[in-house]
SEVEXSE-725887 format. One record per residue (C-alpha): residue in three letters; x, y, z. Coordinates in steps of 0.25 Angstrom, whole numbers, padded with zeros to 4 digits. Layout:
% SEVEXSE-725887
(ALA, (X, Y, Z))
...
% end
This chain:
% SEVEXSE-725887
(UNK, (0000, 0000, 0000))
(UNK, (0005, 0014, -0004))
(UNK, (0008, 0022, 0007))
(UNK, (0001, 0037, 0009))
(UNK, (0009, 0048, 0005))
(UNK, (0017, 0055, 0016))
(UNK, (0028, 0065, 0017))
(UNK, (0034, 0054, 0024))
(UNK, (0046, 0055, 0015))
(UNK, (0061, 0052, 0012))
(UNK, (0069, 0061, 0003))
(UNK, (0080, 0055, -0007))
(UNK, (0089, 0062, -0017))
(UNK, (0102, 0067, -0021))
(UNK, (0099, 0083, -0025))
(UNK, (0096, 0078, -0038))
(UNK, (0084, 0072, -0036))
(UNK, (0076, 0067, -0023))
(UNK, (0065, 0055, -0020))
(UNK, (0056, 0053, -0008))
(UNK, (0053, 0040, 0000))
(UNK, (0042, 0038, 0009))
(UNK, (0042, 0030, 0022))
(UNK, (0041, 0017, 0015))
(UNK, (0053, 0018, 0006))
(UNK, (0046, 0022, -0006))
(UNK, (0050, 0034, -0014))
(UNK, (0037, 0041, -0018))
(UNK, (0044, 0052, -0024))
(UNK, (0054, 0055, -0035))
(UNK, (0056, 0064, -0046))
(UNK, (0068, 0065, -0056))
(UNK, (0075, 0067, -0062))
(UNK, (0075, 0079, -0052))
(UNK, (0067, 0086, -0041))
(UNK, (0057, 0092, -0051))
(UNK, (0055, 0081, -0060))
(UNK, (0046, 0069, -0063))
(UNK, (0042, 0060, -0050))
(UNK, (0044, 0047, -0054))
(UNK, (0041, 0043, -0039))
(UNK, (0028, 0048, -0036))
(UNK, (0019, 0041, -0027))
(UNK, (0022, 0052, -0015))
(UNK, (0010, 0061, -0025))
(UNK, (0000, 0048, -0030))
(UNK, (0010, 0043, -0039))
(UNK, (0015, 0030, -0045))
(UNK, (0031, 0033, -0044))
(UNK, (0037, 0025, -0031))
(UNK, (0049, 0016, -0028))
(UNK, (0045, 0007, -0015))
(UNK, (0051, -0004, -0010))
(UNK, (0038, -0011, -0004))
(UNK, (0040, -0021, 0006))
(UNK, (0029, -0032, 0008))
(UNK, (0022, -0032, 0022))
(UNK, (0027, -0019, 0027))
(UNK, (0026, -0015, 0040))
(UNK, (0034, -0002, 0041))
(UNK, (0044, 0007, 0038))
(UNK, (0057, 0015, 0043))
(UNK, (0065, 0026, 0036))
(UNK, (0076, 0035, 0038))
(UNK, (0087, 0043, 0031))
(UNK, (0102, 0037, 0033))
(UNK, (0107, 0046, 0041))
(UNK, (0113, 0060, 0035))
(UNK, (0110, 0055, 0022))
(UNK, (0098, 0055, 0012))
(UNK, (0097, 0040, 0011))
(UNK, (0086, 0037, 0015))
(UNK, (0082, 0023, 0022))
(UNK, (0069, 0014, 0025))
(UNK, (0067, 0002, 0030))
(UNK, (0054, -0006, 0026))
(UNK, (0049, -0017, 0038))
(UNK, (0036, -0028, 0033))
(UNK, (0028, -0034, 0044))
(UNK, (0038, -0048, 0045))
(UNK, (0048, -0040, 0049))
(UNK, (0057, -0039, 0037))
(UNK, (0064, -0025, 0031))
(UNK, (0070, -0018, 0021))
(UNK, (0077, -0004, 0019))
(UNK, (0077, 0004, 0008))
(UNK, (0087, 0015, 0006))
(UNK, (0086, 0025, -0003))
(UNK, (0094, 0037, -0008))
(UNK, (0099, 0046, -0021))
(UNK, (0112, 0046, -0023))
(UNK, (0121, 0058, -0019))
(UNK, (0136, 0057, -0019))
(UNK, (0150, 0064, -0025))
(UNK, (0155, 0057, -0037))
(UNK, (0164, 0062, -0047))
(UNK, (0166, 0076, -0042))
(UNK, (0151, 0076, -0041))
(UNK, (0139, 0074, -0034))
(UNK, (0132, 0061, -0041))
(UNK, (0117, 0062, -0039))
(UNK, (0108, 0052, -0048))
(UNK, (0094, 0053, -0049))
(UNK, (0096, 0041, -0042))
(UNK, (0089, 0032, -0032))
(UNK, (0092, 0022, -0024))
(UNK, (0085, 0012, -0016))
(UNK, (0092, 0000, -0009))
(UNK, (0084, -0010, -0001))
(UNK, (0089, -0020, 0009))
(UNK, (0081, -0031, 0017))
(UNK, (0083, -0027, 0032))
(UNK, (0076, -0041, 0038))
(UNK, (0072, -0051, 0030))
(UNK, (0066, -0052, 0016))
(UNK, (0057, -0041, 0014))
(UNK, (0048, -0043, 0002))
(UNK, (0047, -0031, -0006))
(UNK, (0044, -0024, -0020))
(UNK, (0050, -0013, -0029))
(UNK, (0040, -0004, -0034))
(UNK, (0048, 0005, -0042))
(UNK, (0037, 0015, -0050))
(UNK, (0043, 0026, -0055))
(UNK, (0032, 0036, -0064))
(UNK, (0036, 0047, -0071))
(UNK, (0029, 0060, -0078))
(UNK, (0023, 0063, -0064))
(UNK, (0017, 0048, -0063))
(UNK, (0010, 0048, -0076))
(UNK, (0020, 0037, -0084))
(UNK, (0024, 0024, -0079))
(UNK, (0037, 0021, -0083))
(UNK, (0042, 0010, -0094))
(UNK, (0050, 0000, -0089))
(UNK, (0062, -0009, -0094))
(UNK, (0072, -0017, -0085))
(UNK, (0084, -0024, -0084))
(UNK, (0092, -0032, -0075))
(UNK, (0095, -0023, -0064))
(UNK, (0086, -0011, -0068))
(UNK, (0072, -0004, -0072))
(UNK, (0072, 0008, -0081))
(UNK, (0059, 0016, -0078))
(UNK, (0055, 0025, -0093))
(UNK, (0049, 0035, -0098))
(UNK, (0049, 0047, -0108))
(UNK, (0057, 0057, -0098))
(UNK, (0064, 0047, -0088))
(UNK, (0070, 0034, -0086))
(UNK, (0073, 0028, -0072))
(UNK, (0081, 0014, -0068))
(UNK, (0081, 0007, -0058))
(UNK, (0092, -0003, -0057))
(UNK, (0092, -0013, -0045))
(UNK, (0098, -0026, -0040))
(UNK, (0084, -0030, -0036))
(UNK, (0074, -0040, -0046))
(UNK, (0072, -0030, -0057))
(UNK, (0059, -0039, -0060))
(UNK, (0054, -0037, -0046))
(UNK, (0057, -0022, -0046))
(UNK, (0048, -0021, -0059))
(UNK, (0037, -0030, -0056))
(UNK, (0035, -0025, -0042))
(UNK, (0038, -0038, -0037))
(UNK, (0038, -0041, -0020))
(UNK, (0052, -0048, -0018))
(UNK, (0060, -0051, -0006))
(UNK, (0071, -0041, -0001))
(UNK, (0082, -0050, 0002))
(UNK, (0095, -0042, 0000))
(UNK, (0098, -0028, -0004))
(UNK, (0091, -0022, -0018))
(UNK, (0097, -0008, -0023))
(UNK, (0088, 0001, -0032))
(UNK, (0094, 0010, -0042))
(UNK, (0084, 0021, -0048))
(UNK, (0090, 0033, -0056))
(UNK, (0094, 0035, -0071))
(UNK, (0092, 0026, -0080))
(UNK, (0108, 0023, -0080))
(UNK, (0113, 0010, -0078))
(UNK, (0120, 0007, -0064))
(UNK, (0138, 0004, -0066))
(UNK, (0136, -0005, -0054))
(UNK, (0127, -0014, -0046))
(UNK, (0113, -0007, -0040))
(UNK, (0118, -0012, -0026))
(UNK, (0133, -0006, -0028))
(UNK, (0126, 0008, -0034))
(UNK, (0117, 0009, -0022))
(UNK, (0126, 0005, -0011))
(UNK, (0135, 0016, -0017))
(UNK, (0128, 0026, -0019))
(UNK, (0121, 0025, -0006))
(UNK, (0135, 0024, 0002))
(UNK, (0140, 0036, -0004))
(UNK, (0125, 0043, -0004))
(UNK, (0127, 0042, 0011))
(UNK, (0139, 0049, 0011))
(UNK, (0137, 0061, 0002))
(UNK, (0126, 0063, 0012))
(UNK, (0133, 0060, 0025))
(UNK, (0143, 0070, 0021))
(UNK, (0134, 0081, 0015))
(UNK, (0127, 0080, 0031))
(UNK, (0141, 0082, 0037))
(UNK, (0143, 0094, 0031))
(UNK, (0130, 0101, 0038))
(UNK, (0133, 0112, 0048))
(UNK, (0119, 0104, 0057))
(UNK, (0114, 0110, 0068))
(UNK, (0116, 0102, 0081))
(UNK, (0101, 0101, 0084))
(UNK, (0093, 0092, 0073))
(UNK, (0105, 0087, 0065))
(UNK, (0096, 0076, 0059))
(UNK, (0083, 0086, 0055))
(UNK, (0094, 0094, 0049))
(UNK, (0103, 0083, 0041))
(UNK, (0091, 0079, 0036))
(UNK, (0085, 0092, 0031))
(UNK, (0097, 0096, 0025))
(UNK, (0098, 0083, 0017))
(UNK, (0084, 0084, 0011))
(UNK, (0087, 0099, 0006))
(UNK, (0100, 0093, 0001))
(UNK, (0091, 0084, -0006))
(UNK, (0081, 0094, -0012))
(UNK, (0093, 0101, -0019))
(UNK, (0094, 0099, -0035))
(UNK, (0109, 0100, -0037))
(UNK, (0110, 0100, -0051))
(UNK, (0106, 0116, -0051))
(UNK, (0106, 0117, -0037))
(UNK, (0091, 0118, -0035))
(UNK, (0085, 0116, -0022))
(UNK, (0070, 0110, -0023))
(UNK, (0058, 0113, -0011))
(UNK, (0054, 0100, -0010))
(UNK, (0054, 0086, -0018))
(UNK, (0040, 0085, -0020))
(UNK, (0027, 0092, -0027))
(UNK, (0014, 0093, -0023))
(UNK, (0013, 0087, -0007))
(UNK, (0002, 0095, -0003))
(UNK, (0003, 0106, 0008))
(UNK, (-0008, 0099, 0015))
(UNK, (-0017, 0089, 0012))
(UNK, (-0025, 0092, 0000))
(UNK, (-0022, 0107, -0001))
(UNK, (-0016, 0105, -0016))
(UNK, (-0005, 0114, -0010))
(UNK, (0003, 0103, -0018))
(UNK, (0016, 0110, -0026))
(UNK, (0030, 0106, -0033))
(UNK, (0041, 0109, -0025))
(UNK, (0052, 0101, -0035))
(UNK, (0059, 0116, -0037))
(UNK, (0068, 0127, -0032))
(UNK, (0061, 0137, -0026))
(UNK, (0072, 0149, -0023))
(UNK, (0066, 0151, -0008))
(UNK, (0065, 0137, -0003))
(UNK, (0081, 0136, -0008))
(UNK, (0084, 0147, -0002))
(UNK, (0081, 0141, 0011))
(UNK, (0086, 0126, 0010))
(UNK, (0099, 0134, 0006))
(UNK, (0099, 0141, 0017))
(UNK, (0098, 0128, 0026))
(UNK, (0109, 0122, 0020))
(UNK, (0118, 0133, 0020))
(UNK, (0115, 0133, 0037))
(UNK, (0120, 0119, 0037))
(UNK, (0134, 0122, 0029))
(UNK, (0127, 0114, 0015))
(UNK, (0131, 0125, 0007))
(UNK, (0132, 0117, -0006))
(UNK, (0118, 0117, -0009))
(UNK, (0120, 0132, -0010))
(UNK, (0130, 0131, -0022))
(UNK, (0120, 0122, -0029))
(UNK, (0108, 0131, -0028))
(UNK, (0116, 0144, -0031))
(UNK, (0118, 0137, -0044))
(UNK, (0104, 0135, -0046))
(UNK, (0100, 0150, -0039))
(UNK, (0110, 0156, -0047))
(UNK, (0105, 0151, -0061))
(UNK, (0090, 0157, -0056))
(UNK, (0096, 0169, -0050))
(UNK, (0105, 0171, -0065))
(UNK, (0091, 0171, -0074))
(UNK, (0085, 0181, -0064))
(UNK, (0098, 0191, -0065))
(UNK, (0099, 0188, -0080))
(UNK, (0085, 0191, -0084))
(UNK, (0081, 0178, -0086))
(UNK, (0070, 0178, -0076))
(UNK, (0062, 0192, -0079))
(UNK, (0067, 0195, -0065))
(UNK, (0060, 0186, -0058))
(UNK, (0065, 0174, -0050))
(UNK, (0055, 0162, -0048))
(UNK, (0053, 0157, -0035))
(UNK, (0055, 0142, -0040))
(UNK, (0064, 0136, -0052))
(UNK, (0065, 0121, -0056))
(UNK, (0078, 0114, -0050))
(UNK, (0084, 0115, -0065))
(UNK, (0081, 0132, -0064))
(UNK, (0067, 0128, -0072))
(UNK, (0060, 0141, -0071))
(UNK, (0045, 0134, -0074))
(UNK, (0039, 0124, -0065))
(UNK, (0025, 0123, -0072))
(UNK, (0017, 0119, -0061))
(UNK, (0006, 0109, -0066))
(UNK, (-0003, 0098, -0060))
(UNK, (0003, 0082, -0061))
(UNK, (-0011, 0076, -0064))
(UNK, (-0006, 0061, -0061))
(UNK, (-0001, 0062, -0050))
(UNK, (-0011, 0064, -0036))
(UNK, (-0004, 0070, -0026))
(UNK, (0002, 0066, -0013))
(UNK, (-0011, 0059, -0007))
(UNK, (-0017, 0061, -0019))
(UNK, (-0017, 0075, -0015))
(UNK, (-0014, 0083, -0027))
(UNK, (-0010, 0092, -0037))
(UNK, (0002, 0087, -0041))
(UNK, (0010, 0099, -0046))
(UNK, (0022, 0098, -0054))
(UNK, (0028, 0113, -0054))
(UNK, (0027, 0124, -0046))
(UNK, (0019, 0137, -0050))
(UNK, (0028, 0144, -0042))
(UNK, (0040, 0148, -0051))
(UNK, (0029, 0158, -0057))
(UNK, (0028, 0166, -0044))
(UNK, (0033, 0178, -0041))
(UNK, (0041, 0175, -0025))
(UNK, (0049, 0187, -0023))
(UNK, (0058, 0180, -0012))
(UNK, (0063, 0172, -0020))
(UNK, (0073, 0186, -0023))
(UNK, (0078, 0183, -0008))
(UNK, (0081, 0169, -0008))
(UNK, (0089, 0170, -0019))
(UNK, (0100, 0178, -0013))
(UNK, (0096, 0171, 0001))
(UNK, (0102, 0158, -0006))
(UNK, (0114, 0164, -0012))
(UNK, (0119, 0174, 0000))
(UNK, (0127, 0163, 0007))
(UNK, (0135, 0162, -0006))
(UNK, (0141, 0175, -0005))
(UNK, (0146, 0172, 0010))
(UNK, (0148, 0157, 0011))
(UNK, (0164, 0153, 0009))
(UNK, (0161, 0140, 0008))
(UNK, (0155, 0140, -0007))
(UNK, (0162, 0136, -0020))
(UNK, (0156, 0149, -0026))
(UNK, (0154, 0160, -0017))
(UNK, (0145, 0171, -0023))
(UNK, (0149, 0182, -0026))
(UNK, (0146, 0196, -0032))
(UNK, (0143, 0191, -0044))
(UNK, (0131, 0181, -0037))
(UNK, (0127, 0194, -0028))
(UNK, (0126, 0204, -0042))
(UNK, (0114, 0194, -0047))
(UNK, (0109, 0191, -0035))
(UNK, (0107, 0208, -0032))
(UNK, (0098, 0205, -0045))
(UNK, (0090, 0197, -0035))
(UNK, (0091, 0207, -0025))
(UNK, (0084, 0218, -0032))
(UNK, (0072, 0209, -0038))
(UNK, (0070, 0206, -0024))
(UNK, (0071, 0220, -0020))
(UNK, (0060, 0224, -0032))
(UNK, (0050, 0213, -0025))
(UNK, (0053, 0214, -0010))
(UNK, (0038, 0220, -0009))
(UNK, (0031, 0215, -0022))
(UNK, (0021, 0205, -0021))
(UNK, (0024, 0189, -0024))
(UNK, (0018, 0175, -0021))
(UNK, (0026, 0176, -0010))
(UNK, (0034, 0161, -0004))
(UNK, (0024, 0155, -0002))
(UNK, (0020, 0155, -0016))
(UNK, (0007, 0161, -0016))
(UNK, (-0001, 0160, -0031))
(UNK, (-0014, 0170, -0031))
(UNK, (-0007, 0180, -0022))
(UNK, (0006, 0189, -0020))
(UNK, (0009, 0198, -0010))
(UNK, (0025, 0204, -0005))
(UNK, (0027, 0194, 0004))
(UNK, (0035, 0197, 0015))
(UNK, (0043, 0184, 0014))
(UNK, (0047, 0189, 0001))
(UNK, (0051, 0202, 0001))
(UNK, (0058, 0197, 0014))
(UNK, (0066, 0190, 0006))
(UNK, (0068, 0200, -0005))
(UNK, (0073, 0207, 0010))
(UNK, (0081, 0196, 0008))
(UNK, (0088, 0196, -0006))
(UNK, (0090, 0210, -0001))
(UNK, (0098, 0208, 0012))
(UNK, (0108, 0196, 0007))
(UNK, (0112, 0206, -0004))
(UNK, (0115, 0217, 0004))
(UNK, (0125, 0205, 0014))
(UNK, (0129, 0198, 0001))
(UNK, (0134, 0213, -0005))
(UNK, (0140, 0215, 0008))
(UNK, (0147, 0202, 0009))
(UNK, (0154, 0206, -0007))
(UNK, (0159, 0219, -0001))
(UNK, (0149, 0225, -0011))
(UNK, (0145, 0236, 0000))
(UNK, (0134, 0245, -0011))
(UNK, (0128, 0232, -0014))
(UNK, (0128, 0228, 0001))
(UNK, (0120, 0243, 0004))
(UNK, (0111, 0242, -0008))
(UNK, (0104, 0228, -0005))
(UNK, (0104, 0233, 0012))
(UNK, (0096, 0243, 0007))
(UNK, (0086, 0236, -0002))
(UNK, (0085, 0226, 0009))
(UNK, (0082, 0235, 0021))
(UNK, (0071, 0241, 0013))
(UNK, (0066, 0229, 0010))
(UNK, (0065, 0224, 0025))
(UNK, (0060, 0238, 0030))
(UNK, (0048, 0235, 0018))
(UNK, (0045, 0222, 0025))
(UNK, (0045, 0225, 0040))
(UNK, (0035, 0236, 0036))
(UNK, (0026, 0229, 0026))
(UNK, (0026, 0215, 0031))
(UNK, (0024, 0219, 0045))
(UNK, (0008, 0219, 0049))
(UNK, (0007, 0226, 0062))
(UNK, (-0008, 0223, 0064))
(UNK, (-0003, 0208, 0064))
(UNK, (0010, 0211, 0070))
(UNK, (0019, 0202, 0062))
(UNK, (0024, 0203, 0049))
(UNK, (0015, 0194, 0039))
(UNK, (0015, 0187, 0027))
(UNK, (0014, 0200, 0017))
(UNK, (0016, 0215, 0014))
(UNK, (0004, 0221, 0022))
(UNK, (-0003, 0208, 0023))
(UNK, (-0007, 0200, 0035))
(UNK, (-0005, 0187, 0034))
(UNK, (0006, 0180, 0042))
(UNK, (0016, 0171, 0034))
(UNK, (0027, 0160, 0041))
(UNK, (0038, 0166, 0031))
(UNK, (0040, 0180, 0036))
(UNK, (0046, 0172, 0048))
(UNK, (0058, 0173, 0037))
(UNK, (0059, 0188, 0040))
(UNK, (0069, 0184, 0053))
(UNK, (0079, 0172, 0046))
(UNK, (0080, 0180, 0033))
(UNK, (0084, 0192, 0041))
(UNK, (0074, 0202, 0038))
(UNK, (0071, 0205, 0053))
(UNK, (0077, 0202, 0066))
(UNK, (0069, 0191, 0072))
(UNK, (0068, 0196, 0085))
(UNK, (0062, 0209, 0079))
(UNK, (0049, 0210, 0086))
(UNK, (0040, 0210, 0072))
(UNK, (0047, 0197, 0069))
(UNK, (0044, 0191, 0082))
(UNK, (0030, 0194, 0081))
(UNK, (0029, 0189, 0067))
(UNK, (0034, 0176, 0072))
(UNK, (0023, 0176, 0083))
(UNK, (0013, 0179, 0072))
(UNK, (0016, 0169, 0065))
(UNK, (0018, 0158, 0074))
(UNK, (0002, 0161, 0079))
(UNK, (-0003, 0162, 0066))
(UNK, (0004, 0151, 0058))
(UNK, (0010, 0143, 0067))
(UNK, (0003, 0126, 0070))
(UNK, (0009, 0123, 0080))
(UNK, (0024, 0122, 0078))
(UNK, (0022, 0123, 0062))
(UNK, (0020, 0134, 0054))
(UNK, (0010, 0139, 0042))
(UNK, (0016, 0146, 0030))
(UNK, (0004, 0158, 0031))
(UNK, (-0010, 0161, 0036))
(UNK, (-0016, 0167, 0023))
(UNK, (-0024, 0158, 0013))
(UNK, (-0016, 0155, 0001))
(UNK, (-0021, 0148, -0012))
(UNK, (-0023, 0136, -0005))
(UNK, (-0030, 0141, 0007))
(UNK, (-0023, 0142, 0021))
(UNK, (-0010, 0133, 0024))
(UNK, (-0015, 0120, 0031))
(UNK, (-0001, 0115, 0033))
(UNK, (0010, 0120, 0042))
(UNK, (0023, 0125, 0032))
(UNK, (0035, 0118, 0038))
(UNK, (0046, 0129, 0033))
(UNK, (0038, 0138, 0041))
(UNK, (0036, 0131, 0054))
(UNK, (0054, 0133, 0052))
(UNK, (0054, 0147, 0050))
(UNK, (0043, 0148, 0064))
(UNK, (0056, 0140, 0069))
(UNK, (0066, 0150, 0066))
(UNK, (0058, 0163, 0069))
(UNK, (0057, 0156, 0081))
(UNK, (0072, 0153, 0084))
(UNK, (0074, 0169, 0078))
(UNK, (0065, 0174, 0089))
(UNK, (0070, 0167, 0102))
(UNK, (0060, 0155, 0103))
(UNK, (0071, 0145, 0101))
(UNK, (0063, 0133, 0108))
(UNK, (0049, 0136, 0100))
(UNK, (0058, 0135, 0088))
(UNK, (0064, 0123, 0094))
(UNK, (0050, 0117, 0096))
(UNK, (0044, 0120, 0082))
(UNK, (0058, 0115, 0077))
(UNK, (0055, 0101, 0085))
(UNK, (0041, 0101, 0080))
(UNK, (0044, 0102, 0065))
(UNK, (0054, 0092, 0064))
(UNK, (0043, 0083, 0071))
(UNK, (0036, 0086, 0058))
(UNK, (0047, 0079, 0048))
(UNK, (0044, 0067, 0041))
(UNK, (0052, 0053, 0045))
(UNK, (0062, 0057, 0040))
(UNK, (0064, 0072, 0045))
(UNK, (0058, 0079, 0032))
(UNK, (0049, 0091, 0032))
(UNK, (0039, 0093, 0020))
(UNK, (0032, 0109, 0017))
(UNK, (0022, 0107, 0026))
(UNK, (0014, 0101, 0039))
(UNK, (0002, 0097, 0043))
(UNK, (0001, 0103, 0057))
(UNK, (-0012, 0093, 0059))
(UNK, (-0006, 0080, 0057))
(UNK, (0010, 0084, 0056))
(UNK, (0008, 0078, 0043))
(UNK, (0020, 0084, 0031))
(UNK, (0014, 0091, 0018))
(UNK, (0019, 0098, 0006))
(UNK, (0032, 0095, -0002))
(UNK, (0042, 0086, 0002))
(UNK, (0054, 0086, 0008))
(UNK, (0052, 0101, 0008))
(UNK, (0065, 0109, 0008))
(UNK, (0060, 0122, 0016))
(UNK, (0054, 0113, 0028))
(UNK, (0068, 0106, 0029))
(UNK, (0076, 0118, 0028))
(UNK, (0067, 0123, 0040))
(UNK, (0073, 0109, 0048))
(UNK, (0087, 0115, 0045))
(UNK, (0084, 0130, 0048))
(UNK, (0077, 0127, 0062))
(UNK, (0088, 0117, 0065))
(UNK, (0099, 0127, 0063))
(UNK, (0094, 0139, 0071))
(UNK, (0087, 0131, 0083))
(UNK, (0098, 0120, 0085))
(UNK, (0109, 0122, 0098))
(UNK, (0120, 0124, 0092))
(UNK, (0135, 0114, 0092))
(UNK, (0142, 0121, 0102))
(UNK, (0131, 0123, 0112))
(UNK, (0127, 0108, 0109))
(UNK, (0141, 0099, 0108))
% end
C-alpha cells in the first residue's frame, strides 16, 4: 500500500542536481537533468515516478543521515524479524582538478538479518508524468527512453527481476546505479563502494571547515549541508526550494514552483554560509549574480532587475498549470514556472550589493572585488535609490496589488549603505560621502512614512496599517538601532498580532488568497533574532527550542507550519527556513571560550 504523502522527507544531491526520499526508502521525487527540470520521480505530487525498494510484510522503518554527511540511510524491519538497509546518495567528490558530480544515484541494499523478500519497483516517468518510458535491457543494465532523456540503471541484482517487479530474496549485497546512460568501467559493487567512501569524505571535510556554534552543532551541520545541497554550481545559482507546488496549507491552492534563484532568498543563505567561514558558495553565486548584474548595467534588461532567474540565467519562467499531475494529496494545481519574474520587487536592488559587499572586504577569496565590481554595482545603487519610495509587489510577491513596501525601500536603504562602507573601504572617499548621503535620506523617509503613530509601531507599508513580520528586518540589516524605543514596540506589536504561540505569520491583511492560515517559519527566525536584539535572550532561547521541535525526522524545516496539528507545509526543503536554524544558532549560542 502506497503511503500518504508527507513532508517526511530526506534530501540527496551533489549541487547539481538533488532527490527526496520519504521514511520508507523511496524517492518520490526527482527532476533532471537539473533542479528546474522534468520529474522523473514524481509520486510526492500523485505521480507514477518512484524508486522503492518494498519489503514484503513490513513492520516499520528507521532513517537517519550518516553522520556529517549527505548520505542518507534506512533500515526496513517485516514483521519476522528480518531487515534490510538502504543507502542512498549522489556522488560529490575532487577528481582531476575538479569536482566530479554526476547526475547520478545510487542506491545500495544490504540484508541486516535474515533473507528479507523484497522488489525493485523502478518507475521513472517523464514530461511531467504524461509518457512512460520504453524500455531495452542487457546483462547488467536497464535503459529508460524517451524523446528528450534516456536514463540506465545498471545493477549486480537480477535484471529480469528488477524489470518485471518480481519479489526475490535479499540475500547479499545489491548495488543500483541510476544516471546517464553511460556504460559503468567497473563493476556496479566496485563503483558504489567507491563512490560512496570517498562521498563521505568530501563531506566530512566540507563540515570540518565550518566555524559552528558550540550550541546545536548538529541543527547546524545539518542546515548548512541541505543549503549546500540546493546550490546549482555550474553557474553558481542558489534554488528556494527542491519542489513545486506543496500547498501552503491544506487545499489553499497557494501551491508555487520554487525550482529557481530568487535574488533575495540567495542573499540570505549566502549570508548564512558566510557566518560559518563556507565562503566558496559566495565565489560560485558571484559568477551567477554578476552575469545578471552585467545585462542590467549593460542595457540589456531596460533597467530593471527581475526578482527571480532560472538556474541557467533564463529570464522567462512561463508559469502554466501541469494537467496530469494531481497534487501533493491530490491537492493541486501543479505549477511549472513562476509568474513571479514578471513582477516588479524593488528590493531586490539591495540584496544584490547585500550579497557582493563581503567581497570587497574578505581576504580569504581568490578574487576579491574591487573598483571595477563596485563602479556597476553603483549602477545598482541608483536604481534602487530611484524606487526607494515607488510602489511594488512588494516580497511577498503580491499579484493584484502594489504598495512602497517598507521592506523594500529598506533594503534599497540597504544597497545605499553598503555603497557608502564598500567606497570607504577602496579609499574612494567622494563615492563614500555621496552613497551616506543618498542612504540617510532614505532612512530618514522610512522612519517617518513607515511609522504609524495611532498603532505605535511601524507596519507593513507607506501610510498603511497593516502589521508585517519582515519589518522585523529593519534592526539585523541596520536600519535602526534595535533597542530604539520604535523598534522595540514594533516588536511587541507584532509578537501580539501575528504571533501563534512560538510561530509566526508572514502579515495580517488579506491577500489574493485570503488571510494566512499557516505560520511562515522564516519569520518565526527573524521574531528570534529581534528578540535576541532587544535583551529577551531566554524568549529567544525558548522559541528557538520550539521551532526546532518543528523539524521533520530528520531536522529539515519546509515554508510553513500548521500551528494546529504541527504538521510542515509549502515547498520543501525550503532554504529560508534552514537559514533561519543557522541565523538563531549563531546569535543565541554560548560561545567557546565561555563554554570549553
Amino acid at each position: 500500500m502506497t503511503p500518504q504523502s508527507s513532508l517526511d522527507l530526506g534530501v540527496i544531491g551533489n549541487c547539481s542536481f538533488g532527490a527526496l526520499v520519504d521514511k520508507l526508502g523511496r524517492i518520490v521525487w526527482c527532476c533532471l537533468p537539473r533542479f528546474d527540470g522534468d520529474p522523473v520521480f514524481n509520486d510526492l505530487l500523485s505521480g507514477e515516478g518512484v524508486f522503492e525498494i518494498e519489503l514484503e510484510n513490513f513492520s516499520h522503518a528507521e532513517q537517519v543521515y550518516r553522520q556529517n554527511t549527505a548520505i542518507l540511510e534506512t533500515r526496513l524491519y517485516d514483521t519476522k524479524g528480518q531487515a534490510l538497509e538502504i543507502v542512498d546518495f549522489a556522488p560529490r567528490f575532487p577528481s582531476r582538478g575538479r569536482v566530479f558530480r554526476p547526475n547520478t544515484i545510487i542506491r545500495r541494499v544490504r540484508p541486516l538479518n535474515g533473507r528479507p523478500r523484497v522488489r525493485v519497483l523502478l518507475r521513472p516517468r517523464f514530461e511531467w508524468n504524461a509518457v512512460r518510458p520504453a524500455t531495452t535491457r542487457g546483462s547488467n543494465h536497464i535503459r529508460y527512453t524517451s524523446d528528450g532523456l534516456t536514463l540506465r540503471l545498471t545493477t549486480d541484482a537480477p535484471v529480469d527481476f528488477v524489470a518485471g517487479e518480481t519479489p526475490f530474496h535479499l540475500d547479499r549485497s545489491l548495488n543500483f546505479v541510476l544516471g546517464p546512460d553511460e556504460t559503468l568501467t567497473e563493476s556496479p559493487e566496485t563503483v558504489a563502494r567507491n563512490f560512496e567512501e570517498e562521498t563521505e569524505r568530501y563531506w566530512r571535510d566540507w563540515v570540518r571547515r565550518l566555524a559552528l556554534p558550540f550550541e546545536w552543532q548538529d541543527a547546524v551541520i545539518r542546515a548548512a549541508i541541505t543549503l549546500k545541497l540546493c546550490v546549482y554550481e555550474p553557474t553558481g545559482a542558489i534554488i528556494a526550494a527542491l519542489t513545486t507546488s506543496i500547498p501552503e496549507a491544506p487545499g489553499s491552492e497557494r501551491n508555487w514552483d520554487y525550482r529557481y534563484c530568487w535574488i533575495r532568498d540567495a542573499f540570505f543563505v549566502l549570508r548564512a554560509l558566510n557566518s560559518l567561514g563556507a565562503v566558496g558558495t559566495m565565489e560560485h553565486y558571484f559568477r551567477w549574480i554578476s552575469n545578471v548584474a552585467g545585462d542590467f548595467v549593460e542595457g540589456a534588461s531596460d533597467g530593471h532587475l527581475q526578482p527571480v532567474y532560472g538556474v541557467g540565467l533564463e529570464k522567462t519562467l512561463t508559469e502554466e498549470i501541469v494537467p496530469d499531475l494531481k497534487g501533493y494529496r491530490g491537492m493541486g494545481p501543479v505549477r511549472r514556472g513562476n509568474q513571479a519574474y514578471e513582477h516588479f520587487q524593488h528590493d531586490v536592488y539591495g540584496n544584490v550589493v547585500l550579497a557582493i559587499a563581503q567581497a570587497f572586504f574578505d581576504k580569504r577569496l581568490f578574487r576579491p572585488c574591487g573598483v571595477e565590481e563596485f563602479r556597476w554595482l553603483e549602477a545598482i545603487g541608483e536604481r534602487a535609490y530611484q524606487l526607494h519610495n515607488v510602489p511594488d509587489a512588494g516580497m511577498w510577491e503580491l499579484r493584484t496589488r502594489a504598495r512602497v513596501h517598507t521592506s523594500s525601500s529598506l533594503m534599497c536603504w540597504a544597497a545605499c549603505d553598503r555603497l557608502a562602507k564598500i567606497g570607504h573601504h577602496l579609499g574612494m572617499e567622494g563615492r563614500a560621502s555621496y552613497w551616506r548621503g543618498r542612504a540617510d535620506e532614505i532612512r530618514a523617509v522610512i522612519l517617518k512614512e513607515a511609522w504609524n503613530e495611532e498603532q505605535g509601531c511601524f507596519v507593513e507599508s507607506f501610510g498603511g496599517g497593516h502589521l508585517d513580520a519582515s519589518v522585523l528586518l529593519m534592526g539585523e540589516i541596520g536600519l535602526i538601532d534595535p533597542m530604539d524605543p520604535r523598534f522595540v514596540a514594533t516588536v511587541e506589536k507584532i509578537e501580539a498580532r501575528l504571533g501563534d504561540g512560538p510561530h509566526m505569520r508572514r502579515y495580517e491583511a488579506p491577500d489574493d488568497f485570503g488571510e494566512p492560515e499557516t505560520a511562515f517559519n522564516i519569520c518565526t527566525f527573524w521574531r528570534i533574532d529581534a528578540l535576541a536584539q532587544i535583551g529577551r535572550v531566554d524568549e529567544a532561547r525558548a522559541v528557538f527550542e520550539e521551532i526546532l521541535a518543528c523539524r521533520n525526522h530528520l531536522g529539515l524545516l519546509s515554508e510553513d507550519l500548521s500551528t494546529k496539528t504541527g504538521e510542515l507545509w509549502g515547498n520543501f526543503p525550503q532554504t529560508y527556513s534552514l537559514v533561519g536554524i543557522i541565523n538563531a544558532a549563531r546569535r543565541l549560542s554560548a560561545s567557546w571560550t565561555e563554554s570549553v
